[in-house]
DOSE-134833 format. One record per residue (C-alpha): residue in three letters; chain; x, y, z. Coordinates in pm, whole numbers, plus 50000, padded with zeros to 5 digits. Example, Ala and Ser with C-alpha at 12.3 -4.5 7.8 and 13.67 -1.06 7.14 Angstrom:
BEGIN
   aa  ch     xx     yy     zz
  ala   A  51230  49550  50780
  ser   A  51367  49894  50714
END
This chain:
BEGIN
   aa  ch     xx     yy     zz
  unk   A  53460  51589  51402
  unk   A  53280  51301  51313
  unk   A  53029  51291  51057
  unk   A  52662  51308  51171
  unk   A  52467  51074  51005
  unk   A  52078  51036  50946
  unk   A  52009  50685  51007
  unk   A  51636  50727  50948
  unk   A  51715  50869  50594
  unk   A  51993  50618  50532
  unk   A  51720  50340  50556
  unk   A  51414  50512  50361
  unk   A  51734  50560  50085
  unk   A  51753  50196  50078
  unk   A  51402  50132  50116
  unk   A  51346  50357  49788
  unk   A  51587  50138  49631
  unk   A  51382  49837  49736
  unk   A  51081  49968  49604
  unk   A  51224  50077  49238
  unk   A  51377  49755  49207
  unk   A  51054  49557  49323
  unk   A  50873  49813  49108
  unk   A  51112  49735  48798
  unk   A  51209  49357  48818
  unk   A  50974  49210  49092
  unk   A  51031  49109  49402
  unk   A  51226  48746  49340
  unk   A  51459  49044  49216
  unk   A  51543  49219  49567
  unk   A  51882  49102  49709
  unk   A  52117  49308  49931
  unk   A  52332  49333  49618
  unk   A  52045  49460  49390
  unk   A  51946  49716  49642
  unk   A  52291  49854  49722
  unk   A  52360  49898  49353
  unk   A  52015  50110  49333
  unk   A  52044  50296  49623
  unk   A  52474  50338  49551
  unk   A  52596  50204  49839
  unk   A  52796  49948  49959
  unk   A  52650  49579  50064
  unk   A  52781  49635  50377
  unk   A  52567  49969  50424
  unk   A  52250  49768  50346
  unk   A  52319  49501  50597
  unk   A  52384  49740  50894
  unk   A  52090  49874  50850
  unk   A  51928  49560  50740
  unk   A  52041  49221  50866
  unk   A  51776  49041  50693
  unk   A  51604  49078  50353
  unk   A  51262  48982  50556
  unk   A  51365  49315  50810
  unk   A  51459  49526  50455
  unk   A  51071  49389  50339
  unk   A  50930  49478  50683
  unk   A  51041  49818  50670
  unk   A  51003  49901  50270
  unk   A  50646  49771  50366
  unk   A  50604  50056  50635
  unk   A  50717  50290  50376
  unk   A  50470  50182  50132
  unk   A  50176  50192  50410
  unk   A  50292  50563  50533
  unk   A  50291  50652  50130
  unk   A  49924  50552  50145
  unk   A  49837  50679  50455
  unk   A  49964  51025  50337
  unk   A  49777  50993  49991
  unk   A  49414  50920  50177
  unk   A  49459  51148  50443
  unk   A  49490  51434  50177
  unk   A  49230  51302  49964
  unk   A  48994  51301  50279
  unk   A  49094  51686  50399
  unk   A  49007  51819  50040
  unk   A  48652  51667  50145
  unk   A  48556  51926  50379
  unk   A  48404  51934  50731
  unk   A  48184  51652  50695
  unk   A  48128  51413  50399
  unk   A  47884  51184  50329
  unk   A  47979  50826  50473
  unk   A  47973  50758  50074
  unk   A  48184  51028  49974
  unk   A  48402  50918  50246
  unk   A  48436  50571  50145
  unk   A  48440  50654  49789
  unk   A  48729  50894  49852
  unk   A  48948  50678  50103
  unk   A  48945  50370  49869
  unk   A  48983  50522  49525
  unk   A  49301  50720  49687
  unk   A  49464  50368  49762
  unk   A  49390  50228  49409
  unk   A  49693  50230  49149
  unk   A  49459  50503  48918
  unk   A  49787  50674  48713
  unk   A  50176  50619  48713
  unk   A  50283  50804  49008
  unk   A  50060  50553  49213
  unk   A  50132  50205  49034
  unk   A  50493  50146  49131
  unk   A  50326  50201  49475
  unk   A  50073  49954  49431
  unk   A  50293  49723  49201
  unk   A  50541  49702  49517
  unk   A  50238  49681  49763
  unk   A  50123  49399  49584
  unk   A  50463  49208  49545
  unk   A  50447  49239  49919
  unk   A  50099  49063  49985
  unk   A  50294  48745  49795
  unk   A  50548  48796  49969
  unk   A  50364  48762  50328
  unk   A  50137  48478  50194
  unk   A  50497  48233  50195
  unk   A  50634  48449  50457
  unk   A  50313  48555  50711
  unk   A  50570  48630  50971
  unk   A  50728  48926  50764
  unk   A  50429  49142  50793
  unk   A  50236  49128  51093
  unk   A  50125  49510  51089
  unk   A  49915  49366  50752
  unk   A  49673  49187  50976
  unk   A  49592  49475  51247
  unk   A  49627  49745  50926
  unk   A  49336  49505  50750
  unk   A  49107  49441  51083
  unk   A  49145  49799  51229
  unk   A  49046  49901  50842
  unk   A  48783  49669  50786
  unk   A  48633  49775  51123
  unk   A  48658  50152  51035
  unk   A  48426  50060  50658
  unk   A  48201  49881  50905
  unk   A  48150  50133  51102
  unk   A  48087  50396  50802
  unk   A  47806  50146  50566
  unk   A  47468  50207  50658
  unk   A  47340  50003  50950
  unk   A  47200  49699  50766
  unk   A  47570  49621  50664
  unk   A  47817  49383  50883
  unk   A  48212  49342  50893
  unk   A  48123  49113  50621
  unk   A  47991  49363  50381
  unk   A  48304  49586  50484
  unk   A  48534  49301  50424
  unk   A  48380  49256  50133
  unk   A  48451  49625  49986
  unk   A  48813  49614  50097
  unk   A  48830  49296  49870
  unk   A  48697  49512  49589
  unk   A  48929  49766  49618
  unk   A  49203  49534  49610
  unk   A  49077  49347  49326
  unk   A  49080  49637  49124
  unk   A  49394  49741  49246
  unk   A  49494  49440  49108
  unk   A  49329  49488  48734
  unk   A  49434  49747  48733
  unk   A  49775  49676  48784
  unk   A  49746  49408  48536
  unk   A  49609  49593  48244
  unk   A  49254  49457  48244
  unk   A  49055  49775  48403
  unk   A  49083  50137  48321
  unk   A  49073  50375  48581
  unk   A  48752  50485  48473
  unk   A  48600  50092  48459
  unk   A  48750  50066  48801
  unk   A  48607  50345  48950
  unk   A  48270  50279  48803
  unk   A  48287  49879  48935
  unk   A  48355  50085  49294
  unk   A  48056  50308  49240
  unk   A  47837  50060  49164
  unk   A  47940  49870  49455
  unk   A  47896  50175  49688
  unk   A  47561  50241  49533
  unk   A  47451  49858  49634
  unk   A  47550  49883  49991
  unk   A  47385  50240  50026
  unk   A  47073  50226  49833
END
């Protein structure tokens, strides 16, 4: 009897393995070769799933965005009923920011993936409707003095500290008190 095989686990194996190795040795570091020898298995493995390293990207990306997904949508049902459009905001983007370890390989990869896109815009086009259907959603939470502008201008916070962050400069705590502060501008 043939051996059943999980093809959606076979890939999110090798997408884990894209994402420790991105994580550990940066992104110029991912290569078929590189991945196959993290996840343990053969070349050949990754490119039946994968034919391309842009479609292994693409779907190590979707990984990444689910992980995040997951990590707000938590964060947001520990809230209660109904939070405070602060409290809401508050909680949604400090829940995407790199804050401890089990969060900055996450964010490290995520990261490596915006460069990635900026020489390659046609590897991720789920970025741009993720970023417009987000930026929309912040609009529609700031008080009503604010514009898309304002909320584009929060999401560039947050990743802006994600990015400190990642590089050493912030704290968590400095972080989270630059978003506060931020928060506290746009609602008074």
């Amino acid at each position: 009897m043939p051996k059943k095989v999980d093809h959606q686990e076979r890939r999110t194996l090798i997408a884990d393995a894209l994402m420790r190795v991105a994580a550990d040795q940066g992104l110029e570091a991912v290569s078929l070769r590189h991945v196959a020898a993290e996840a343990g298995v053969s070349a050949g493995m990754v490119q039946h799933y994968f034919r391309t390293k842009d479609e292994m990207m693409a779907f190590a990306l979707s990984v990444v965005r689910e992980r995040s997904q997951f990590r707000v949508t938590e964060a947001v049902a520990r809230l209660g009923e109904t939070p405070s459009p602060r409290l809401l905001l508050r909680t949604m983007l400090a829940a995407l920011l790199p804050l401890d370890e089990g969060t900055r390989d996450n964010g490290r990869v995520a990261l490596a993936f915006l460069a990635y896109t900026a020489v390659r815009p046609s590897a991720a086009p789920s970025l741009h409707e993720d970023t417009a259907q987000f930026t929309t959603f912040i609009a529609s939470v700031l008080p009503d003095r604010h514009d898309a502008a304002a909320a584009a201008g929060l999401l560039a916070l947050m990743e802006g500290l994600g990015v400190y962050l990642l590089g050493g400069q912030y704290t968590a705590e400095q972080a989270l008190g630059a978003l506060d502060a931020h928060l506290d501008l746009l609602f008074g």
